[in-house]
DRENMI-740092 format. One line per field, with one value per residue (C-alpha): chain; z negated, x negated, y. Coordinates in nm, 3 decimals. Layout:
<atoms>
cadena	A;... $
w	Z;... $
u	X;... $
v	Y;... $
</atoms>
This chain:
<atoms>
cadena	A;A;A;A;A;A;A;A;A;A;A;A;A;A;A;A;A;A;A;A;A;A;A;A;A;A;A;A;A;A;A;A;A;A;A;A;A;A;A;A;A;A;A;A;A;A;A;A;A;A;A;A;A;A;A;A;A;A;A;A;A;A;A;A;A;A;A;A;A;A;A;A;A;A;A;A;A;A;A;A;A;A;A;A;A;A;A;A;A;A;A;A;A;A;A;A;A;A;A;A;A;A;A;A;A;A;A;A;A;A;A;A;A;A;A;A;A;A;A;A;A;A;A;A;A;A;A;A;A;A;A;A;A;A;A;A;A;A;A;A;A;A;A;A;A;A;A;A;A;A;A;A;A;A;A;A;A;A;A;A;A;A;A;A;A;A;A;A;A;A;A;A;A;A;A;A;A;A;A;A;A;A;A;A;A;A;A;A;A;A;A;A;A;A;A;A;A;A;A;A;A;A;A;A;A;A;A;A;A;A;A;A;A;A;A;A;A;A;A;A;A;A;A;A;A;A;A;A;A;A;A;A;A;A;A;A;A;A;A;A;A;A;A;A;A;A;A;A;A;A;A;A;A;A;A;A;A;A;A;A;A;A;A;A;A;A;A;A;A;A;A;A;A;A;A;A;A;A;A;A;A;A;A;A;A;A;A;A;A;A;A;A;A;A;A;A;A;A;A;A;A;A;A;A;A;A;A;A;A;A;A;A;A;A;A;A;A;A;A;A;A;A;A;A;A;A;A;A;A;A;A;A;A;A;A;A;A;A;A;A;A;A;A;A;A;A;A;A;A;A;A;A;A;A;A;A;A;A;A;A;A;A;A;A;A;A;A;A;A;A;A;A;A;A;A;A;A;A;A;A;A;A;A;A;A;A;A;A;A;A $
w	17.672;17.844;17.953;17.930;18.190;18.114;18.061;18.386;18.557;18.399;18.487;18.843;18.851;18.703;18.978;19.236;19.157;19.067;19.413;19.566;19.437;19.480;19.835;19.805;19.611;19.859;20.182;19.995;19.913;20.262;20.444;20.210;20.168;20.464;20.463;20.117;20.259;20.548;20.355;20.108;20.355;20.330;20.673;21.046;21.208;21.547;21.380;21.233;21.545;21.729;21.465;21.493;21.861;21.831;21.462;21.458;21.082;20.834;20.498;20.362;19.970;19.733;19.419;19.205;19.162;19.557;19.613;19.362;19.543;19.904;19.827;19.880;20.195;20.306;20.173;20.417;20.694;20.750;21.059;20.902;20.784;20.454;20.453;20.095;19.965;19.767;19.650;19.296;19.324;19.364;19.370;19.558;19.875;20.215;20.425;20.302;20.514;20.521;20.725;21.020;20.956;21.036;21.428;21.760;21.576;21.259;21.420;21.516;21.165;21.022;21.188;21.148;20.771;20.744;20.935;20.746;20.418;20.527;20.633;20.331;20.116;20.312;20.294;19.900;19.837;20.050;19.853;19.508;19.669;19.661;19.331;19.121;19.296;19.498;19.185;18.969;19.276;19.353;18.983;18.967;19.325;19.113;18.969;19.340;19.478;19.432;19.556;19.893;20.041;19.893;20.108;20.404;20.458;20.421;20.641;20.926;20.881;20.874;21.195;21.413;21.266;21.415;21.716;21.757;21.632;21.871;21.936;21.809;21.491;21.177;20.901;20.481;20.259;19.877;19.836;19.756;19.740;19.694;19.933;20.065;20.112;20.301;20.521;20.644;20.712;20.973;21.127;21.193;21.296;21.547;21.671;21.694;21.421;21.251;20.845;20.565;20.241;19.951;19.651;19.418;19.096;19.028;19.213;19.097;19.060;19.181;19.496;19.688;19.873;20.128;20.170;20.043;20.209;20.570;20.800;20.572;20.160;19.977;19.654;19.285;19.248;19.436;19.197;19.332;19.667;19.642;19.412;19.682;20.004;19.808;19.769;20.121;20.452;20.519;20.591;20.498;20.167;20.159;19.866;19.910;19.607;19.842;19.932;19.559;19.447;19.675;19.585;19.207;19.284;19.148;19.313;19.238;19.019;18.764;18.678;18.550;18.294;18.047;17.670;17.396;17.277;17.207;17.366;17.359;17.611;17.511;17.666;17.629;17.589;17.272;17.105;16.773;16.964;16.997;16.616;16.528;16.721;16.615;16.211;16.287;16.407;16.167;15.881;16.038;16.013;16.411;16.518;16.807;17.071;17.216;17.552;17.584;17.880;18.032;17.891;17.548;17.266;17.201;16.877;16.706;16.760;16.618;16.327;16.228;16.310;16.250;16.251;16.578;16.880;17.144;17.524;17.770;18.113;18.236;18.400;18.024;17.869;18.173;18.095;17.748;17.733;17.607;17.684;17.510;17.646;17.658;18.008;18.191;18.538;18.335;18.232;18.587;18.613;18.360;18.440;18.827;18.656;18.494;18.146;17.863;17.977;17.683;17.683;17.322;17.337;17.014;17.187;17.317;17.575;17.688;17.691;17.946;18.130;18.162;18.216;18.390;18.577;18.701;18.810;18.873;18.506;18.474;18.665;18.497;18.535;18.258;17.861;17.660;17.298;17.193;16.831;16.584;16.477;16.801;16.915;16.580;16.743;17.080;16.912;16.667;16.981;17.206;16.972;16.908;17.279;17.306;17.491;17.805;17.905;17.871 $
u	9.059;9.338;9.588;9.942;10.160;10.285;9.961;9.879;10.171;10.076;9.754;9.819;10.097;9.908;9.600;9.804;9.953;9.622;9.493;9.834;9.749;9.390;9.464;9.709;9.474;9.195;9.370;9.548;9.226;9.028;9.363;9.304;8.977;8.821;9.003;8.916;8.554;8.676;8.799;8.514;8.239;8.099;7.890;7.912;7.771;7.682;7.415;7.268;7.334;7.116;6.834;6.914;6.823;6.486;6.336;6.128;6.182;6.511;6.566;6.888;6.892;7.194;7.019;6.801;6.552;6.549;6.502;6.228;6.066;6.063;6.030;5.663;5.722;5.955;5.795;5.490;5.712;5.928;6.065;6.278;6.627;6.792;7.167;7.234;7.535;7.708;8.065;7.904;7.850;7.471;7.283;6.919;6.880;6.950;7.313;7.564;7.598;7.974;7.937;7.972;8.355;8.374;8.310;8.510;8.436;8.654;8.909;8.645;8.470;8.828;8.971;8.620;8.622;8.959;8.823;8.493;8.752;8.947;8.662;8.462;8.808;8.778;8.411;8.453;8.702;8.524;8.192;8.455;8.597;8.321;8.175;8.484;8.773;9.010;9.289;8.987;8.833;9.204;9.167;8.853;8.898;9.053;8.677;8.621;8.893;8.690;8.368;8.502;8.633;8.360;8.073;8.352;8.360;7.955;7.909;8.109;7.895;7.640;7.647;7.764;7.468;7.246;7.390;7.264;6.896;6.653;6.482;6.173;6.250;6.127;6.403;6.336;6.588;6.557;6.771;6.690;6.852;7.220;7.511;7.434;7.078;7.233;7.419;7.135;6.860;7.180;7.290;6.930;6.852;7.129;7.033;6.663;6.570;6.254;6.403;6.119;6.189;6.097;6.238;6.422;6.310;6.075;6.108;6.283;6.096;6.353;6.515;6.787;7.045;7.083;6.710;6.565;6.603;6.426;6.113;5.899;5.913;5.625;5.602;5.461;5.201;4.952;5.091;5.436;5.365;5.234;5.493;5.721;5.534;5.545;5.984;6.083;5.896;5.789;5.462;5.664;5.568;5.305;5.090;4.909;4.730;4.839;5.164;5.218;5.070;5.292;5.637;5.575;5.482;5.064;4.827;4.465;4.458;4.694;4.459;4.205;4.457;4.492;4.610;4.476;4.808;4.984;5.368;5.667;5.906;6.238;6.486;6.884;6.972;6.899;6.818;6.744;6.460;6.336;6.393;6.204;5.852;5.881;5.937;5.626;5.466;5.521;5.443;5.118;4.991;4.997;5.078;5.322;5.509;5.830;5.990;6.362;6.536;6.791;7.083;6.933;7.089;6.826;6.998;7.038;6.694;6.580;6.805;6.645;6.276;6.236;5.887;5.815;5.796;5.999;5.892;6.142;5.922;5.838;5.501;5.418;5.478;5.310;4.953;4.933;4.606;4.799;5.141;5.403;5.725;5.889;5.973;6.009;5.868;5.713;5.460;5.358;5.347;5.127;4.905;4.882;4.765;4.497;4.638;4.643;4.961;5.073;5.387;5.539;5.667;5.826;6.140;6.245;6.460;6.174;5.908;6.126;6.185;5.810;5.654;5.930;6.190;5.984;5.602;5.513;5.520;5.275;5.039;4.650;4.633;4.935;4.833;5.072;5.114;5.309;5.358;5.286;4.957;4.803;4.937;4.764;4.439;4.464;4.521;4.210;3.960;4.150;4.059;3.736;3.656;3.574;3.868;3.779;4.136;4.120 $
v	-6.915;-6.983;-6.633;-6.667;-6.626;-6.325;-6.119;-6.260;-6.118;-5.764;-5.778;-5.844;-5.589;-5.303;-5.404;-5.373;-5.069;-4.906;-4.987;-4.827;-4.544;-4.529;-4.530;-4.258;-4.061;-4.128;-4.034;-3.728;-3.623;-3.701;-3.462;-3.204;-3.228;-3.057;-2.740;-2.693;-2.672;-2.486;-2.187;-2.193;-2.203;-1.818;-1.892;-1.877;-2.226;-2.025;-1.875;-2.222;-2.351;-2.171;-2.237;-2.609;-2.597;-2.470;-2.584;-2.872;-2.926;-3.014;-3.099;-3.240;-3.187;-3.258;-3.166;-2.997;-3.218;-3.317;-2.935;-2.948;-3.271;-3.052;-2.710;-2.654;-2.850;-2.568;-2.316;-2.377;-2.357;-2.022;-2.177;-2.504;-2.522;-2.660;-2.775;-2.829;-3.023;-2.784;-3.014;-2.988;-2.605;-2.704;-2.345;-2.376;-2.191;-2.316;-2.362;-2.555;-2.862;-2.809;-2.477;-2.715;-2.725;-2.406;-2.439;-2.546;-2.958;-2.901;-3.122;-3.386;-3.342;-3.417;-3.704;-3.887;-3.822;-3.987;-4.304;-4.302;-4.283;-4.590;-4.741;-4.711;-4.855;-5.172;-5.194;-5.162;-5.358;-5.644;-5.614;-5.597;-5.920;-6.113;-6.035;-6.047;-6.204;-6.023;-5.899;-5.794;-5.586;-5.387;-5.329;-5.137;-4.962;-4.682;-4.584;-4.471;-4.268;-3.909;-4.066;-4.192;-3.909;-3.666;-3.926;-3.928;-3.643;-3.563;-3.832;-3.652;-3.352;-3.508;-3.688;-3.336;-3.181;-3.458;-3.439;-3.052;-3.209;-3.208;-3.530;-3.433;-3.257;-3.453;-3.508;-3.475;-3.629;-3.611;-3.921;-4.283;-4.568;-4.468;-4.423;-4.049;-4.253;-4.507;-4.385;-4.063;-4.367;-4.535;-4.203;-4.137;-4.535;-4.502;-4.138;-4.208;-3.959;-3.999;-3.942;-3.903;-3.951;-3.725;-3.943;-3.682;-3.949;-4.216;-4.581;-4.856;-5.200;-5.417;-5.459;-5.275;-5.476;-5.136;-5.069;-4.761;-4.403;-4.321;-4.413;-4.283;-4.294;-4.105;-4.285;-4.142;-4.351;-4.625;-4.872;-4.836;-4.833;-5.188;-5.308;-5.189;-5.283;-5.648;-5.598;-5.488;-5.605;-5.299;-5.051;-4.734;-4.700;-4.418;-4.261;-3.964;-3.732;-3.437;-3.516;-3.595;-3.263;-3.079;-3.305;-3.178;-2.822;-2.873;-2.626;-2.690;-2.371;-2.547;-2.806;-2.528;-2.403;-2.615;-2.524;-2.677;-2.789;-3.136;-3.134;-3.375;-3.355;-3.484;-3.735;-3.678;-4.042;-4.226;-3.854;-4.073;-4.177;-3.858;-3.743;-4.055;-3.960;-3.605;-3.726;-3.949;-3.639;-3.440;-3.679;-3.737;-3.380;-3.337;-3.003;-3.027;-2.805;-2.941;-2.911;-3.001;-3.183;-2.943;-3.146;-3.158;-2.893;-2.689;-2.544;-2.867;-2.889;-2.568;-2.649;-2.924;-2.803;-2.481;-2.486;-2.642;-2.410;-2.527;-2.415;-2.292;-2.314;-2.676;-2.559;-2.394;-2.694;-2.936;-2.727;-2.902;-3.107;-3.379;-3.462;-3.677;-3.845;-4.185;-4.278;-3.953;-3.840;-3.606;-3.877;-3.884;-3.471;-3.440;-3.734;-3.572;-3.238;-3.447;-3.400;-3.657;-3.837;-4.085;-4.274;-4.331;-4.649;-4.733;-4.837;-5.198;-5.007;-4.750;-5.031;-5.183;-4.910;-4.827;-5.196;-5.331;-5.084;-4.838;-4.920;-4.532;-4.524;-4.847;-4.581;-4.687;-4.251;-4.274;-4.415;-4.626;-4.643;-4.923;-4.807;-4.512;-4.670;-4.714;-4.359;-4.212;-4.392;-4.205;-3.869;-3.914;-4.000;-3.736;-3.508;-3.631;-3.635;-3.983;-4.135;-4.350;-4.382;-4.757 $
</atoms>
């Protein structure tokens, strides 16, 4: 199709000016940006400073589930520290990795934030460059201008607080594969920093242009460790029943209490998904309990099924002898717990997911139904206690 002259003067106009002010926005935000921090920070750094010198063990978490992933891991161990990213209000207990600002380095912490923030523009609009053409990649620079200086700035604490590190302390990071990920497995390649990673979510089965987070990456299941030992030239990739256990919070006394109970744990995306299993459920006579994802409305829900209980507490729902989801780490929770762990697979998209995005979920510990009729089959010999699993 060929683009008039015209639209291709607009086009290039409005590009341009986007990425002016994308670059306005971005530097406003990286001057400003620290102080903010500064006067929100409710702690002392002298105090964590002291503990940095001396503690042998740290974890770096930026969300929920990463805090989930690590806290029996610091539980076990009274003496490590937890700097916790807090620019999304996160609420889990540790020190916010921004107290740092508040210390003789603010000015240090500051002026290397505004590098990292130009730095990172360039860097973006290189890699934009080279996929789309250079007027397409000023045009979607605009998508980035609150990410950069929020990762600038972490960045610059990040790298003071490794500098207080001792050489021997052992580093935790819940992150993966993104830019937070990134850039704690360089900081800790440059400073000699051994970095573990305790992967907040399940693996990916494709490859990573960056690499995957730290030294070390504890993976969900033996099936993904190979599938990634086979993607990156690497001997990193580590699976361990124990460490897996302890990443999702099992102790052996929660394998003994099992409810004889069938549950399905919801997904928020494609919700007709999940209205179609339950409708299949229910039509089939199977008496079901349901556990909602956090983001899920639990009233429309109730509305519609007034009948079926719904189950507030995760580990509640996770003692279910059999549990059902689509493509949920779930799956793998209740398989680890040694519970019927089936994956309803009536979905093109979740199939996908499950046999081709991420191999934890291909686990042989995890069943998959492909449709209603074979899922009515694994029910019926569940129940009749003649499943082999195969």
């Amino acid at each position: 199709m060929k683009i008039g002259v015209g639209s291709d003067f607009l086009f290039r106009f409005q590009a341009l000016a986007a990425s002016l002010i994308t670059v306005f926005l971005v530097l406003a935000l990286s001057l400003v940006l620290p102080f903010i921090f500064f006067f929100k920070s409710r702690e002392s750094f002298s105090d964590i400073k002291e503990q940095l010198n001396s503690t042998k063990t740290i974890f770096f978490v930026r969300s929920k589930s990463g805090f989930s992933r690590a806290q029996t891991f610091i539980n076990e161990d009274p003496n490590c520290l937890v700097f916790v990213d807090n620019f999304g209000a996160l609420k889990v207990s540790g020190k916010s990795i921004y107290s740092i600002l508040r210390s003789s380095e603010f000015f240090s912490i500051y002026f290397s934030a505004l590098w990292y923030s130009v730095r990172d523009l360039f860097q973006l609009f290189g890699d934009a460059r080279a996929l789309l053409g250079g007027w397409f990649a000023l045009s979607v620079l605009s998508e980035y201008w609150k990410r950069v200086p929020q990762k600038a700035l972490y960045e610059a604490c990040f790298v003071k607080i490794l500098a207080h590190v001792q050489g021997d302390a052992e580093l935790f990071s819940g992150e993966k594969e993104d830019r937070f990920a990134l850039l704690q497995t360089r900081w800790c390649g440059i400073k000699r920093q051994r970095l573990t990673c305790l992967p907040h979510g399940l693996e990916y089965g494709f490859r990573f242009p960056g690499g995957l987070c730290g030294d070390s990456f504890y993976c969900f299941s033996g099936n993904a460790k190979t599938l990634l030992e086979s993607l990156y030239p690497s001997k990193r990739f580590v699976y361990s029943d124990d460490i897996l256990d302890k990443m999702l919070g099992i102790k052996s006394d929660h394998r003994l209490r099992e409810i004889d109970r069938v549950c399905f744990f919801t997904e928020p995306r494609d919700r007709e998904v999940n209205l179609e299993i339950m409708d299949y459920l229910i039509r089939a006579d199977v008496t079901f309990s349901l556990k909602l994802h956090p983001l899920e409305d639990s009233q429309f829900y109730r509305d519609r099924y007034p009948d079926v209980e719904i189950i507030d507490d995760l580990d509640d729902a996770l003692e279910s002898a059999i549990c059902l989801s689509r493509k949920s780490t779930v799956l793998v929770e209740a398989a680890q717990r040694a519970r019927h762990s089936i994956a309803v697979l009536v979905n093109r998209k979740d199939k996908f997911y499950v046999e081709e995005l991420f191999p934890s979920l291909s686990s042989e510990k995890i069943t998959r139904a492909s449709d209603f009729e074979e899922l009515t089959k694994i029910l019926r010999l569940i129940r009749a206690g003649e499943y082999s699993g195969t």
